[in-house]
N, C-alpha and C positions, 0 to 999 in steps of 0.2 A: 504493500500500500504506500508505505512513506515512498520505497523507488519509483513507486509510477509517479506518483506527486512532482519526483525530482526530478523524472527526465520532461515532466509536464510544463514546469518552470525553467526547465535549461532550454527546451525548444523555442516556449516565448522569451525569451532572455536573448537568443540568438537570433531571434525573428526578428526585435525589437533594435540588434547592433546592428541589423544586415538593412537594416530600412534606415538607420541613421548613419550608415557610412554610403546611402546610396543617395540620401539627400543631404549630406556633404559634398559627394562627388557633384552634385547637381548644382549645388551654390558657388562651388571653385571654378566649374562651368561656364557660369553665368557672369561671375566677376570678368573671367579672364577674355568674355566674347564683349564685355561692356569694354572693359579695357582697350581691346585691340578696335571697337569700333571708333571709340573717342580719337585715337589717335588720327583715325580714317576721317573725321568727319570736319575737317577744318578747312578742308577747300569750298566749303559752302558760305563761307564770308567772304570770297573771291569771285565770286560767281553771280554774275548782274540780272539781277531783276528776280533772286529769290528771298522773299521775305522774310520766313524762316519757318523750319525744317525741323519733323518732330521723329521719334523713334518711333516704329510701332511693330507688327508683328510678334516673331518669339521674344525678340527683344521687351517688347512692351510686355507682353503676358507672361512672360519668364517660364515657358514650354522652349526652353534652349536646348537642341543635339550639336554634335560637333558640325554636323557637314549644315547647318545654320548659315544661310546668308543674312542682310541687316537689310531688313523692310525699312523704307523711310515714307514719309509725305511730305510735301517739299509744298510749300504754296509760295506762287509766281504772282508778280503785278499785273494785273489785269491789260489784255492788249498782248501782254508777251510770255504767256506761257509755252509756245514754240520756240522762243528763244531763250529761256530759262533749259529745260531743258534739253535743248540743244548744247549749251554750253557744259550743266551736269555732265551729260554725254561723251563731253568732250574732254573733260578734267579729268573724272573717274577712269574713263578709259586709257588714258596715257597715260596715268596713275597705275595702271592692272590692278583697279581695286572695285569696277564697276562690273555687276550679270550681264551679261547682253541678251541674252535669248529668256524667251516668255516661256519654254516648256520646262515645267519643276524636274524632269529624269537628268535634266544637267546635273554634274559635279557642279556648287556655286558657294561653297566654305569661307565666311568670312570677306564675301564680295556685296556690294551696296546693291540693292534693289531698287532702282529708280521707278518705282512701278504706281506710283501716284500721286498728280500735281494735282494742284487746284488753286482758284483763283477767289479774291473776294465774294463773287456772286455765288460759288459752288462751295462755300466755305460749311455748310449745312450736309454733312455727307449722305450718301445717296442710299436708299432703303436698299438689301432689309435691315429692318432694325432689332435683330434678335439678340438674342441671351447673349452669341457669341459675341457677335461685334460693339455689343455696349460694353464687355468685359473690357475688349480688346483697345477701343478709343478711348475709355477713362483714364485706362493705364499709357496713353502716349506718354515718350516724354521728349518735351525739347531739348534739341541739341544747339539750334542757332536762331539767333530772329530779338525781335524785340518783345518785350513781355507784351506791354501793351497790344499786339496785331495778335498775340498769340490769346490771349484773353478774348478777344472778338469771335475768333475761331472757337475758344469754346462755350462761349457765350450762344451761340445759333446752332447749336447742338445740344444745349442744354432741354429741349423737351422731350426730345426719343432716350438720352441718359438717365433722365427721369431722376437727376439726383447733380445739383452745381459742380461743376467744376471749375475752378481756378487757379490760375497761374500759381505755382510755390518755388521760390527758389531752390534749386538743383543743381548738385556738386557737380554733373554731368552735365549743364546748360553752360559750356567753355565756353561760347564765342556768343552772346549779346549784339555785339554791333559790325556793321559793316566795314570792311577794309576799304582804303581809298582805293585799291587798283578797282574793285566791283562800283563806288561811285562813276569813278572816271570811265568806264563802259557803259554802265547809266547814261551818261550824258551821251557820248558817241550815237551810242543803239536808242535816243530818243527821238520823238516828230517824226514824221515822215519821211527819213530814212529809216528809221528803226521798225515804223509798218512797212516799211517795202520790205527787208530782211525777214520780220514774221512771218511775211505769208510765203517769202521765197520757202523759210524754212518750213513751216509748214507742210507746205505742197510739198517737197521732200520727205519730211516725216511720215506724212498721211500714207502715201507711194511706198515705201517701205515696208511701215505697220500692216498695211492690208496686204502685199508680198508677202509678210511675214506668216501672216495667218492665213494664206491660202497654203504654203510649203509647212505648216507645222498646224492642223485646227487645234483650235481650243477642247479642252477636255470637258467637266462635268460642269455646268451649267456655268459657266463665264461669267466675267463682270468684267467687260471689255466695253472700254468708251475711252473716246479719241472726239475733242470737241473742244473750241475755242475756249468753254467754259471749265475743262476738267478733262485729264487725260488719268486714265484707269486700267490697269494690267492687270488682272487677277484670269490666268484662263481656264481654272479647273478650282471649284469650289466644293469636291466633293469629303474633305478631308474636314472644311466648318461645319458641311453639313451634318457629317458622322459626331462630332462633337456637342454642335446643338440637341442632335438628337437623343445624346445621353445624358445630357445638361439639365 
């Protein structure tokens, strides 16, 4: 009697180290992907016409694996969210630190997910508005931008949140203001050269993105939108889905 008692207590005793050495591992995890992404995220105060730039994904939810890329949401000035990113695009890439391709079977560890802009008028994200996704947008968090425009942002989301959210200072919120090299592009890429540029690029992006998804479709119900208002990557939503539905 007392040895079955004992080996009843030695299996929960073991049961109880093997779950707290596994969420250990999982918070050492977590630090070490915050770490290496902060280091990564500082080209985003160089880069004209983004407002500022929050974490979200594993990152925000802290469902972190190794092979983890870094979901962001990047909001653009209105007028030039083709040429915001455009330029993301172009930093991260000559960086070798940006995904390129929209299907999740890529190797993408530790590379930036450029996978959704938005703009003032799209700052209200776009339904559904489930379990998952209010979990996942509470928990953004900024990496660049001004508090104030970032407060805006979640100000107009505050009625699907169902619960305020505001601005809090964050040891991870490194870069607050803009570099002068990203004003001084501002200025260039403004007026009426700078619409000409947008829609050049634009047209370019558009042309590609739909190339892209005729050579690679979209997996389980998409959330693909490409619009002067809001550019959105998600091509396979079937893994929120499975989630929500045990939520």
């Amino acid at each position: 009697m007392a040895l079955n008692r004992w080996c009843l207590e030695s299996r929960n005793w073991l049961k109880k180290m093997s779950d707290e050495i596994k969420k250990r591992r999982q918070q050492v995890l977590y630090d070490k992907k915050w770490e290496k992404f902060l280091k990564r995220a500082w080209p985003f105060r160089h880069i004209p016409f983004v407002d500022f730039v929050l974490a979200a994904g594993s990152l925000a939810y802290g469902n972190i694996r190794k092979e983890s890329d870094f979901d962001v949401i990047v909001a653009a000035r209105s007028g030039r969210i083709f040429t915001a990113r455009f330029f993301c695009a172009a930093a991260f890439g000559l960086l070798g630190w940006r995904r390129k391709r929209l299907s999740h079977d890529e190797t993408a560890a530790d590379k930036v997910c450029l996978n959704h802009f938005v703009i003032p008028a799209s700052y209200r994200l776009s339904p559904p508005h489930n379990v998952y996704w209010k979990n996942l947008y509470f928990n953004l968090v900024p990496v660049f931008g001004d508090p104030v425009r970032i407060n805006e942002f979640f100000a107009v989301n505050g009625d699907w949140l169902e619960e305020e959210k505001k601005y809090r200072d964050d040891l991870r919120h490194l870069h607050k203001s803009s570099s002068r090299l990203k004003i001084f592009f501002e200025e260039i890429f403004s007026g009426k050269f700078g619409d000409a540029i947008e829609r050049f690029l634009k047209k370019i992006q558009v042309r590609r993105i739909e190339r892209s998804l005729k050579s690679d479709a979209p997996g389980y119900k998409p959330r693909i939108i490409y619009s002067d208002r809001e550019l959105e990557f998600h091509p396979d939503t079937k893994r929120i889905e499975i989630w929500y539905s045990l939520s």
